[in-house]
C-alpha positions in Angstrom: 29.6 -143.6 46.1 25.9 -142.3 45.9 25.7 -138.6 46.6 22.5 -136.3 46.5 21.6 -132.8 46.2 19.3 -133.0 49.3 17.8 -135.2 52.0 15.6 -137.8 50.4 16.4 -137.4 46.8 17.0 -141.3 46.5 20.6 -142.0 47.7 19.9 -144.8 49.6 17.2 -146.3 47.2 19.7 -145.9 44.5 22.4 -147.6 46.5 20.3 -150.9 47.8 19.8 -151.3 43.7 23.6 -151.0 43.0 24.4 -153.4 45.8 21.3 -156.2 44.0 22.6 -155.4 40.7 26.9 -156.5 41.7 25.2 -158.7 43.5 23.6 -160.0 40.6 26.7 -159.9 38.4 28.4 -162.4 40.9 30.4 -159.6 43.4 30.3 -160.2 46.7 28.5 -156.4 47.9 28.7 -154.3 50.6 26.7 -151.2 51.3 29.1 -148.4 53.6 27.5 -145.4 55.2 30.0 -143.5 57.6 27.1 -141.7 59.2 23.6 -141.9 59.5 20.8 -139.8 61.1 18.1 -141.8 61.7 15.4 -143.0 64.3 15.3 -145.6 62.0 17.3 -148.7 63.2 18.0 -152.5 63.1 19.8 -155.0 65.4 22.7 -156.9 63.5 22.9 -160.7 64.1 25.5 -160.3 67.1 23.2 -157.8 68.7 25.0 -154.3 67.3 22.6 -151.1 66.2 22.9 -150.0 62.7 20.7 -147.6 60.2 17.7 -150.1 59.0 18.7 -148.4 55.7 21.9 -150.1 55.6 20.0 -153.2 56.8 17.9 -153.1 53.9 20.7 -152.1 51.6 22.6 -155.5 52.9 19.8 -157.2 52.3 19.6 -156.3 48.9 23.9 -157.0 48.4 22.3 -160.6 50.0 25.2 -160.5 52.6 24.5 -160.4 56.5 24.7 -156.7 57.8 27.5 -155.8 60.2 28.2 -152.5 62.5 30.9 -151.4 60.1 28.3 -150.8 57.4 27.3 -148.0 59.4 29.8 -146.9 62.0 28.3 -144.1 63.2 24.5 -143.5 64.0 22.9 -140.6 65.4 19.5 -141.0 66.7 18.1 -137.5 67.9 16.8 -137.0 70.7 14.6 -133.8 72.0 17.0 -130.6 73.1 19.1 -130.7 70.0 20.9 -133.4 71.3 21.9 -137.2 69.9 22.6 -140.5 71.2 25.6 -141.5 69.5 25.6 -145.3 68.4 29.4 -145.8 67.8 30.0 -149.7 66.1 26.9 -150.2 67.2 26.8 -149.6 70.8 25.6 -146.4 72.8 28.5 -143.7 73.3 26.8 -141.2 74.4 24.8 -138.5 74.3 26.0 -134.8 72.6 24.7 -131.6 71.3 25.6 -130.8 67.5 28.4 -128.7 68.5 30.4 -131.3 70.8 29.4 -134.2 67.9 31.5 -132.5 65.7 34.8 -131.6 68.1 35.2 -135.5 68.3 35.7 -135.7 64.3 39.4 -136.8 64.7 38.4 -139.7 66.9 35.0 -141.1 64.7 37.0 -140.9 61.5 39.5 -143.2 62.7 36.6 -145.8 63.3 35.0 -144.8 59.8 38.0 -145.3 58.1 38.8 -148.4 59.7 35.4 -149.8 59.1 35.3 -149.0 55.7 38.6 -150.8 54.8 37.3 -153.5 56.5 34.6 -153.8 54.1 36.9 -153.1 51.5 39.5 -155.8 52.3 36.2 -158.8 53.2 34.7 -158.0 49.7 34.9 -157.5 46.5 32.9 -154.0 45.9 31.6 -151.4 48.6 28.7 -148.9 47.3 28.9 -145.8 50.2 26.1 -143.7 50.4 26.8 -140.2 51.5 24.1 -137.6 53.6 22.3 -135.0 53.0 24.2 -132.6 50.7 28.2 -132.6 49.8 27.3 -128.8 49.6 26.7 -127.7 53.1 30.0 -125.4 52.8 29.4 -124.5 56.4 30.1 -127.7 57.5 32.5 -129.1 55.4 35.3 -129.0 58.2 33.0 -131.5 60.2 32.0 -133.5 57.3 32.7 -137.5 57.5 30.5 -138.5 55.6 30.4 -137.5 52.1 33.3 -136.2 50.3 35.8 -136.8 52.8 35.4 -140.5 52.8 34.8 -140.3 49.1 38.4 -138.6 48.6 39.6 -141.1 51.1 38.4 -144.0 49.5 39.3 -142.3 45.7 35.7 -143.2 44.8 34.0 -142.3 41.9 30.6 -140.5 42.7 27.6 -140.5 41.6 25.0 -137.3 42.3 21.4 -137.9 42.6 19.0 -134.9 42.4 15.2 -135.3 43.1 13.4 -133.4 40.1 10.1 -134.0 42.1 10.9 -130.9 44.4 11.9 -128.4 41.3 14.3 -127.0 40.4 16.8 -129.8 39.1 19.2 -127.4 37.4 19.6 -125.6 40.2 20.5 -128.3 42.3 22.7 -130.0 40.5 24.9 -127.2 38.7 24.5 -125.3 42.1 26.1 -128.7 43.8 28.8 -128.9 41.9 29.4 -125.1 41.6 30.7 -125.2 45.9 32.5 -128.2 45.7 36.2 -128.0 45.7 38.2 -128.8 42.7 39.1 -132.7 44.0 35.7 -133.2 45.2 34.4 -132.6 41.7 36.4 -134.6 39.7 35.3 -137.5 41.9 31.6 -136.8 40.5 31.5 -139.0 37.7 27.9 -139.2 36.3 24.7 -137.4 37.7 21.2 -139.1 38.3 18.0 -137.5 38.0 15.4 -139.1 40.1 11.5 -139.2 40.6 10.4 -137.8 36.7 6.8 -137.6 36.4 5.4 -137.7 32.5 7.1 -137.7 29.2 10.7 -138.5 29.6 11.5 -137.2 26.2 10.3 -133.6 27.6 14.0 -133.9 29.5 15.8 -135.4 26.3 17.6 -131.7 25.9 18.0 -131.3 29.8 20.7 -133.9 29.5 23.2 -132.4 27.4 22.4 -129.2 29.1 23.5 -130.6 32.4 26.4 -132.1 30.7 27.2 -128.4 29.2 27.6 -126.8 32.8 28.6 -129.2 34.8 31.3 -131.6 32.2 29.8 -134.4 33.7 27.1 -136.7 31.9 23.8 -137.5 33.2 23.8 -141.4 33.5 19.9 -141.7 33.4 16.5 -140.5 34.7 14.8 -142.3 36.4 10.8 -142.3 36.6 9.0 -142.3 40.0 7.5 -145.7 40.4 4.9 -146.8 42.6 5.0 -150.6 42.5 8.5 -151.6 44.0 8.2 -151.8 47.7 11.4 -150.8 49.2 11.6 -149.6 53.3 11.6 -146.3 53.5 14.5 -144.4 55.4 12.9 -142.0 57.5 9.0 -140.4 58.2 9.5 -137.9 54.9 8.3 -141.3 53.2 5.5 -141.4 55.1 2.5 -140.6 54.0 0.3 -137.6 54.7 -3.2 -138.3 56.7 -3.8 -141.6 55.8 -2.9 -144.5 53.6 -5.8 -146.9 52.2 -5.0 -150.1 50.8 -8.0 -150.9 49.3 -11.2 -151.1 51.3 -12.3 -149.8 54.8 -13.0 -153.2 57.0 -10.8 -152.4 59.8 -9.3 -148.7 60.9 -5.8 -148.9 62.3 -4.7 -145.5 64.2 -0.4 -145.2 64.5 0.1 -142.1 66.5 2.4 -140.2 64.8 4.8 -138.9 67.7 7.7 -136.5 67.5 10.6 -138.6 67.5 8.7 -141.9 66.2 11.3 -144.8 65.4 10.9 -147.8 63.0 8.1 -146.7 61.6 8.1 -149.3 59.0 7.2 -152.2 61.8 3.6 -151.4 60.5 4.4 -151.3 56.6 2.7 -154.9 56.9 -0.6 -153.8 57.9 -0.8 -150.5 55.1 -0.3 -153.4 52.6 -3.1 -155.6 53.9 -6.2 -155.3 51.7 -9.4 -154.0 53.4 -7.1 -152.3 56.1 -6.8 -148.3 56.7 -3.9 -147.2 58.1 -3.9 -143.8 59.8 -0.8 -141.9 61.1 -2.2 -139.7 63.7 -0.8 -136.4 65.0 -3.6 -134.3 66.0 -6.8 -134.6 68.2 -9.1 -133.7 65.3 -7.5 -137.0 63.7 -8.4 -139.5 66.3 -11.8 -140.6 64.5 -13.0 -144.0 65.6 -10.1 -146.8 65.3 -11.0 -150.1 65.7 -7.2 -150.4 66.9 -4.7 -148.0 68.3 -1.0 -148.0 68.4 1.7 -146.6 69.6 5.0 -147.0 68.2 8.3 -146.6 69.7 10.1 -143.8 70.1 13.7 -142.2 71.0 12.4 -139.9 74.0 9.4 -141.7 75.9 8.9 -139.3 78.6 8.9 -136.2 75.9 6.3 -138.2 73.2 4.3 -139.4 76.1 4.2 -135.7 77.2 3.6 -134.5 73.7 0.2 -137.2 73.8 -0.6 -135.4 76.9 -0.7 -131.8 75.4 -2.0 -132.8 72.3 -5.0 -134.7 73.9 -4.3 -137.7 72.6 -3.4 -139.5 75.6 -7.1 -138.8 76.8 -8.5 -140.2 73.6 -6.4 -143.3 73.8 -7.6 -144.0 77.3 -11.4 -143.7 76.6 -11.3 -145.6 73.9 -9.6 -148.0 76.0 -12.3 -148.0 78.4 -15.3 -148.0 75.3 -13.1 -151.6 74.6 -11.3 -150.2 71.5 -7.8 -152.3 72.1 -4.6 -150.5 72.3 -1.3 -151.9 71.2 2.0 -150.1 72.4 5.4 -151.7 70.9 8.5 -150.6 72.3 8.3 -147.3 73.9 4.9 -147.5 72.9 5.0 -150.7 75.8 6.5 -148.3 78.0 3.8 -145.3 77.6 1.1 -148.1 78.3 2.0 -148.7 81.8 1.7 -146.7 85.6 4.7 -145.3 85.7 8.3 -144.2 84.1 11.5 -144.1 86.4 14.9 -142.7 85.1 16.8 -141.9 88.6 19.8 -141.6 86.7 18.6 -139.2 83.9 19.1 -141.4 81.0 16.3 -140.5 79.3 15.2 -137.8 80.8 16.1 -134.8 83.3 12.5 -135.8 85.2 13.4 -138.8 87.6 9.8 -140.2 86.9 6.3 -139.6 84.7 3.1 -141.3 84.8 2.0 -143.5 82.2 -1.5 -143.9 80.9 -1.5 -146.6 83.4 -3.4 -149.3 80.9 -0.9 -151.7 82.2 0.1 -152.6 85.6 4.0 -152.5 84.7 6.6 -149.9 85.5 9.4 -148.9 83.8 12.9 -148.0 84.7 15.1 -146.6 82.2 18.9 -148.3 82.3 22.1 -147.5 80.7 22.5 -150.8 79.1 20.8 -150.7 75.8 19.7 -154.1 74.2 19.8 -154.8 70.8 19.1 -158.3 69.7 17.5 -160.6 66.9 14.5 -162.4 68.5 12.5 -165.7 67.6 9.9 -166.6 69.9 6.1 -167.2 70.3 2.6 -166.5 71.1 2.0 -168.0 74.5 -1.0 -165.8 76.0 -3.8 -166.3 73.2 -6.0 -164.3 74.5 -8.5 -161.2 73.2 -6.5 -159.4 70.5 -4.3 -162.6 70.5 -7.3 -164.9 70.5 -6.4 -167.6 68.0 -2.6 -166.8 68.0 -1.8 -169.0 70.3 1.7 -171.0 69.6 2.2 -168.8 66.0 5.6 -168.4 65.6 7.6 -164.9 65.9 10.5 -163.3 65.3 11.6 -159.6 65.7 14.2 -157.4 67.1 14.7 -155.1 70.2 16.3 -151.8 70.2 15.4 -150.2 74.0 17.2 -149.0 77.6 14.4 -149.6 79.9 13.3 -152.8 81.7 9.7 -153.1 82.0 8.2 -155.2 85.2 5.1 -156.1 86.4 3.7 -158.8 88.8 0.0 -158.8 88.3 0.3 -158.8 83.7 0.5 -161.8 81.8 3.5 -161.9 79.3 1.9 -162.7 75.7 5.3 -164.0 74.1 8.1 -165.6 75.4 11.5 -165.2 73.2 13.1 -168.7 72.9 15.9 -167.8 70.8 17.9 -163.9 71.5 21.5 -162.8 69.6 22.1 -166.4 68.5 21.3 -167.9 72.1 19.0 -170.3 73.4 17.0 -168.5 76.4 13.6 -168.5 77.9 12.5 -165.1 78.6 9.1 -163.7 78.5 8.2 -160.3 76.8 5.6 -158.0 76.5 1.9 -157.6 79.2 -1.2 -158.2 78.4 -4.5 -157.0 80.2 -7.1 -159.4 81.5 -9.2 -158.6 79.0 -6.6 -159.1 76.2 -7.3 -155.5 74.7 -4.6 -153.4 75.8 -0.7 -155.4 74.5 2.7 -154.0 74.9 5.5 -155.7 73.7 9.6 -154.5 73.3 9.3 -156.4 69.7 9.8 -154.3 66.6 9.0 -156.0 63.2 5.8 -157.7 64.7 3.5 -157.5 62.3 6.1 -159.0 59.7 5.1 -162.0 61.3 2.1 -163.1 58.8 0.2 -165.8 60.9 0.7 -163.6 63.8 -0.5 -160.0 61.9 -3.4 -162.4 59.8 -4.9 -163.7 63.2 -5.0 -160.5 65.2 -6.7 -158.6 62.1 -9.0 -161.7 61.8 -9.7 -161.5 64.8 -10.7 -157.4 65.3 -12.9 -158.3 61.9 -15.0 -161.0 63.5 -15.2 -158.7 66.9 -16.8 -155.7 64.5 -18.6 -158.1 62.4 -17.3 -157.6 59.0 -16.0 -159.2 56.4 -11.7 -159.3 56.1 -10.5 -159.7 52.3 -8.4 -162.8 52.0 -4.9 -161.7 52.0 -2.9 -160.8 48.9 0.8 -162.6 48.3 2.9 -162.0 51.0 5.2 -159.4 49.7 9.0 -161.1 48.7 11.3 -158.8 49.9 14.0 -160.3 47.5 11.7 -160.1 44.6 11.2 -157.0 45.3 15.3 -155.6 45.0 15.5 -157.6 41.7 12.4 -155.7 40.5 14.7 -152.8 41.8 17.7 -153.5 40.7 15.6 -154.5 36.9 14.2 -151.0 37.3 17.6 -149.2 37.5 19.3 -151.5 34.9 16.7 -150.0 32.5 17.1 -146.4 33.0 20.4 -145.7 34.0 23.5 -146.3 31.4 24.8 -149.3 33.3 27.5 -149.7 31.1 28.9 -145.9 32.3 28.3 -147.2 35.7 30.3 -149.8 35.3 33.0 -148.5 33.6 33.3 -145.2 36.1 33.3 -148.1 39.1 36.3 -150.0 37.5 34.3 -153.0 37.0 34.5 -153.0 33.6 31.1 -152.6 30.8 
């Protein structure tokens, strides 16, 4: 089991490498996260919603992934309150405090779903949350050392020396666990070293000294190993500029923003600036706007309103600047928002920004599926995409409709099934697009075409694209990093797998 010291000090990173390198080594993998926190998510081949860190961590075991990986997903929502994603369907929705009375019944499914794993193969990495330190919650906890002493797993604690104060965590860590939970912590990790690693050379055996445990590695921070980040403390601040300024992308950066990384294509894309947009004064001049999706429509599309971004998207949708809305985003776009039942909101109804003449009404039913599809309305931002090929995912509870807006893809292949169902409006001019598909701009003929295509329309020149980026290539550059700075044969030994 991967533990940290904190939010974001590299448990998951560290656990997608494990599962590439037992991979590797001929183990059939697993990755196991009892409970996640995350706007982040992913639809698993039979249409269940999982953490699209345990997605990527599956992905990097090269196994399918499946609800049981994550049992339990929390996906805040505004109020202090969560929709809870139980086996990867919708529970319900609770505040903090009624989360944690119903312990007893989401550790039976955690438990059960992580001996699953452990009976259908050979070696399950967990990765906890958070801190194991959080005293005040302990009694609640399900997800760090409680499964951990369930399980009898040997744990490994990752700090993040990046934040300062290393020492502190660590020592301080393992100073407020209980006696058991510390003789589970086998080997501690220190992650993100800028510099001269020989500068921590005595820091080792100093940890060692107060804690008993030894310090399995540190590891440097690297730069040039693209791995999906978790959740929008990865993203970067202001803006992100991968080498050039032909085109000026403009992501609004709402409150409760969700799958952020559907537009990690486009900050890779040479010659394109990506800009994550939270403030008026940010707007600039974008030669394309979007906005993403989001757990709470009606409370982001109200934050837009009060920030003044709403305005600015809709006059620069007027001056012809296209607007792209995926997901929520979709649902933002259009006249109006209906939730008679409250499922999203306490409001029965909002207005839109009315760039498209489709209305949404929010539904209990979520969907979830895998997607293939493609481009069948090539027109203005889709010019030239005509027929290109897609595939994606949903994760929403509203059903958008419209009679008078032309559907720009039609899915052809949802959850395994054959169908024929259109998806997504587009505006007679072709410049404002909504669409329920997250993981869009993955598609490369699709993402190539529409930035081609914005290029031409400003008259400038697009750099040819660079390699597409191979997502596998990149875990074994991953799990190559690890191998190299960590004392594998420690790992191994402390995981019963041998040296």
């Amino acid at each position: 089991m991967v533990q940290g010291t904190s939010s974001h000090a590299g448990k998951s990173v560290l656990t997608a490498a494990l599962c590439r390198i037992f991979a590797q080594e001929g183990y059939s993998v697993a990755p196991f996260k009892a409970q996640n926190m995350s706007l982040n998510s992913y639809a698993t081949p039979d249409g269940g919603e999982i953490g699209r860190s345990q997605a990527v961590q599956a992905a990097a075991a090269m196994v399918a992934p499946r609800v049981e990986m994550n049992p339990v997903l929390l996906k805040p929502e505004a109020d202090s309150r969560s929709q809870v994603v139980v086996l990867g369907r919708p529970e319900m929705t609770l505040s903090a405090r009624s989360y944690y009375d119903r312990k007893a019944a989401l550790w039976d499914v955690v438990t059960t779903s992580l001996d699953t794993l452990r009976r259908d193969y050979d070696v399950v990495v967990m990765e906890g949350a958070g801190s194991p330190a959080e005293i005040n919650l302990r009694q609640f906890d399900i997800v760090n050392m409680s499964i951990a002493l369930y399980a009898n797993s040997p744990v490994l604690l990752v700090a993040d020396i990046e934040r300062g104060g290393v020492f502190a965590q660590l020592v301080g860590t393992m100073a407020l666990l209980e006696p058991e939970e510390r003789s589970l912590v086998k080997a501690l990790v220190v992650n993100k070293f800028r510099g001269d690693m020989s500068l921590f050379d005595p820091g080792r055996e100093q940890l060692r000294e107060l804690t008993g445990v030894p310090v399995a590695g540190v590891l440097p921070h690297f730069f040039d190993i693209h791995v999906p980040e978790e959740d929008t403390l990865g993203l970067p601040e202001g803006e992100a500029d991968s080498g050039g300024e032909a085109l000026d992308i403009a992501v609004m950066r709402l409150p409760h923003l969700a799958n952020f990384d559907d537009f990690d294509p486009l900050r890779q894309e040479r010659g394109v600036r990506l800009r994550f947009v939270e403030r008026d004064e940010q707007f600039g001049a974008p030669d394309l706007i979007i906005i993403p999706g989001s757990k709470t429509t009606m409370a982001d599309l109200d934050w837009l309103k009060e920030q003044g971004l709403a305005g600015r998207i809709v006059a620069a949708r007027e001056a012809g600047t296209p607007v792209v809305g995926i997901c929520a985003g979709y649902q933002m776009l259009g006249r109006e928002l209906l939730d008679p039942d409250g499922i999203e909101s306490p409001r029965p109804s909002a207005s839109g920004l009315g760039l498209l003449p489709v209305t949404t009404t929010f539904l209990g039913d979520k969907a979830t599926h895998q997607v293939s599809g493609r481009v069948v309305e090539g027109l203005g931002i889709l010019g030239g995409s005509d027929g290109a090929p897609v595939k994606a995912y949903e994760i929403h509870m509203g059903v958008t409709k419209g009679e008078a807006s032309a559907s720009p893809f039609m899915i052809e292949t949802r959850s395994g099934r054959d169908v024929s169902l259109p998806d997504g409006a587009l505006d007679e001019e072709g410049l404002t697009m909504g669409a329920y598909l997250h993981g869009l701009f993955h598609n490369r003929e699709l993402r190539r075409s529409m930035l081609s295509w914005l290029a031409s329309r400003k008259g400038v020149s697009l750099p040819e694209s660079g390699n597409e980026i191979d997502q596998s290539a990149e875990y074994d550059k991953l799990a190559a990093f690890v191998r190299e700075h960590l004392d594998m044969e420690l790992i191994h030994r402390v995981a019963g797998l041998g040296g």
